[in-house]
C-alpha positions as CSV (number, residue, x, y, z in Angstrom):
1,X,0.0,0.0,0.0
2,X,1.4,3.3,-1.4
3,X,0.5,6.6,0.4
4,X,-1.7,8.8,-1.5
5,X,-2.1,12.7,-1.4
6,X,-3.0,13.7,2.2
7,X,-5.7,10.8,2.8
8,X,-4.9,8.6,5.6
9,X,-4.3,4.7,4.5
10,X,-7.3,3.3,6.3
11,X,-9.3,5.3,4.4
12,X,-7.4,4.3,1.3
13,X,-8.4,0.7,2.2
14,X,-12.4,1.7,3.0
15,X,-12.7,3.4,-0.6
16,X,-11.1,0.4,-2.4
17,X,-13.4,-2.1,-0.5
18,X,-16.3,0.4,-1.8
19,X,-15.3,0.0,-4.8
20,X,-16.0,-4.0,-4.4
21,X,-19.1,-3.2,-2.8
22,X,-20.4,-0.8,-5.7
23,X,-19.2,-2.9,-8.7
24,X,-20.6,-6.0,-7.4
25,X,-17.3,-7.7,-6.3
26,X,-19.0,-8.4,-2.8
27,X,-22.6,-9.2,-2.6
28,X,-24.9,-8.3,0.8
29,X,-24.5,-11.0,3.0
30,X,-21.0,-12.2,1.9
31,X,-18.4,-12.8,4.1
32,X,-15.6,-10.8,3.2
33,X,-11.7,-11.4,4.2
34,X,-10.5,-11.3,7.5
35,X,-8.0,-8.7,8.7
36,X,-5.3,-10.4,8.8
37,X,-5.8,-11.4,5.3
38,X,-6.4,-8.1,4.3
39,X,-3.5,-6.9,6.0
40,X,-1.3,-9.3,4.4
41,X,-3.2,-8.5,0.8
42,X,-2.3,-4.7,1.3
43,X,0.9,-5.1,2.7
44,X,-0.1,-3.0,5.7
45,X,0.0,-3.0,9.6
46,X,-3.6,-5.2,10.9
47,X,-3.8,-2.4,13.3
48,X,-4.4,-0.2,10.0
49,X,-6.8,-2.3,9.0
50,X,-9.0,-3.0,12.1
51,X,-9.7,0.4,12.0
52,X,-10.8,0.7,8.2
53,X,-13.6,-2.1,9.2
54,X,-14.5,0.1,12.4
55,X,-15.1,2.8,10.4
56,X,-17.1,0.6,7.8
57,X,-19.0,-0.3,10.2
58,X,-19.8,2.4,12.2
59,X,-20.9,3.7,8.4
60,X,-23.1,0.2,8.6
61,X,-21.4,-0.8,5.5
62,X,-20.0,-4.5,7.5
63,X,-20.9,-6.1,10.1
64,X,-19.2,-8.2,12.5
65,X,-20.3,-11.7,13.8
66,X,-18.6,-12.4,16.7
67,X,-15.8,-15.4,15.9
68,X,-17.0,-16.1,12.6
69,X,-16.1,-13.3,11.0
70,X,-17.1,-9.5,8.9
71,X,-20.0,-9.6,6.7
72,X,-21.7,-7.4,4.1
73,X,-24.2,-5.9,5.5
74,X,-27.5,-6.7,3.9
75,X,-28.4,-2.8,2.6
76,X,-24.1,-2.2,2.2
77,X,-24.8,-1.5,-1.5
78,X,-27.5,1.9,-0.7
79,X,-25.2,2.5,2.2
80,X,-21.9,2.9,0.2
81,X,-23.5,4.4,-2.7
82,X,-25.2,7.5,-0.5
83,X,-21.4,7.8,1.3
84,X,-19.4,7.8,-1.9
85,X,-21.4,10.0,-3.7
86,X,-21.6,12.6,-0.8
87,X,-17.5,12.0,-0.7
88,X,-17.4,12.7,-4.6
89,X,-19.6,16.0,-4.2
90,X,-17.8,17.5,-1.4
91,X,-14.2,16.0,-2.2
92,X,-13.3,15.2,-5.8
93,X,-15.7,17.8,-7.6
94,X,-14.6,20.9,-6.2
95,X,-11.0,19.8,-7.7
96,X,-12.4,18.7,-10.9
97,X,-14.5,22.1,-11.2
98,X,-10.9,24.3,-10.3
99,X,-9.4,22.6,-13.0
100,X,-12.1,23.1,-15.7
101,X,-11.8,27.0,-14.4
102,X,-8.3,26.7,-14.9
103,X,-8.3,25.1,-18.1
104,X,-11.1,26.9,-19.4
105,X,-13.0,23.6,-20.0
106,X,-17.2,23.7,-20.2
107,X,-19.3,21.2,-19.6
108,X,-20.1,20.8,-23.2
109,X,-16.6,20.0,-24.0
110,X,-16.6,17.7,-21.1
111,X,-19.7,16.1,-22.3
112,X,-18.3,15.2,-25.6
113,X,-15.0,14.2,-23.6
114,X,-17.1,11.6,-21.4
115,X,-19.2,10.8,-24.5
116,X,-15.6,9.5,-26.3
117,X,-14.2,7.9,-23.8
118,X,-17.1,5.9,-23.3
119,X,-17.7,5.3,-26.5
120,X,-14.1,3.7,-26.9
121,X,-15.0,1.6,-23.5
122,X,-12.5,3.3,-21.7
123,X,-12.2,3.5,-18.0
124,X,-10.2,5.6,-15.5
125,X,-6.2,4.6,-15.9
126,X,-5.8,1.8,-13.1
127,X,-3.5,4.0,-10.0
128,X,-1.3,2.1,-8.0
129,X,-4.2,1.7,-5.2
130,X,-6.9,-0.2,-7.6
131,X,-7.8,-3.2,-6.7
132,X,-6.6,-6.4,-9.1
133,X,-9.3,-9.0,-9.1
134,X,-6.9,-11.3,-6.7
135,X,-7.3,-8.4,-3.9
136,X,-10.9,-7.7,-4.1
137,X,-12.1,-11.2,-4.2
138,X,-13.5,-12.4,-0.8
């Protein structure tokens, strides 16, 4: 696990398992790893990630059944949907409206932008904190 502008790494963890969560990787209900797999997936301290699944579920994204395990919770797809689009409206628009400002880009050039991209099938450039489908499978 890299570091990644000022976001702390268990909250680097939280959005990647999101991202399972929202593409379907992980269905409700599912168990998903443990921590210490996790931990040894991500190359990172369990410690770190005991409290990414605190804060999951204190967001009621996972839940935790006592010596079996962490489990999807059974509404985790609404749940993470409503969080991560609040996150992408006060975090990562702001940015992306500066740099349209800065750029002098409009929102009809970045509708045709968005238009060609996904026309081609193209999605975001994988960074070095997407998940392969090794890591994100429970």
């Amino acid at each position: 696990m890299e570091p990644r502008d000022s976001q702390a790494i268990y909250l680097q963890i939280a959005d990647l398992m999101c991202e399972s969560v929202l593409s379907g990787a992980w269905k409700p209900g599912e168990r998903i790893p443990s921590i210490r797999e996790t931990a040894e997936a991500r190359q990172v301290n369990p410690n770190t990630v005991m409290r990414t699944y605190s804060y999951l579920e204190e967001h009621g994204i996972i839940r935790n059944q006592r010596g079996v395990g962490f489990f999807l919770a059974d509404d985790a797809y609404d749940v993470t949907w409503k969080l991560k689009k609040e996150s992408f409206q006060r975090r990562d628009l702001p940015k992306l409206f500066r740099i349209m400002d800065l750029l002098r880009v409009d929102f009809d050039e970045l509708e045709r932008i968005y238009q060609a991209q996904k026309a081609r099938g193209a999605r975001p450039e994988a960074g070095p904190l997407s998940p392969t489908t090794e890591e994100i499978e429970p």
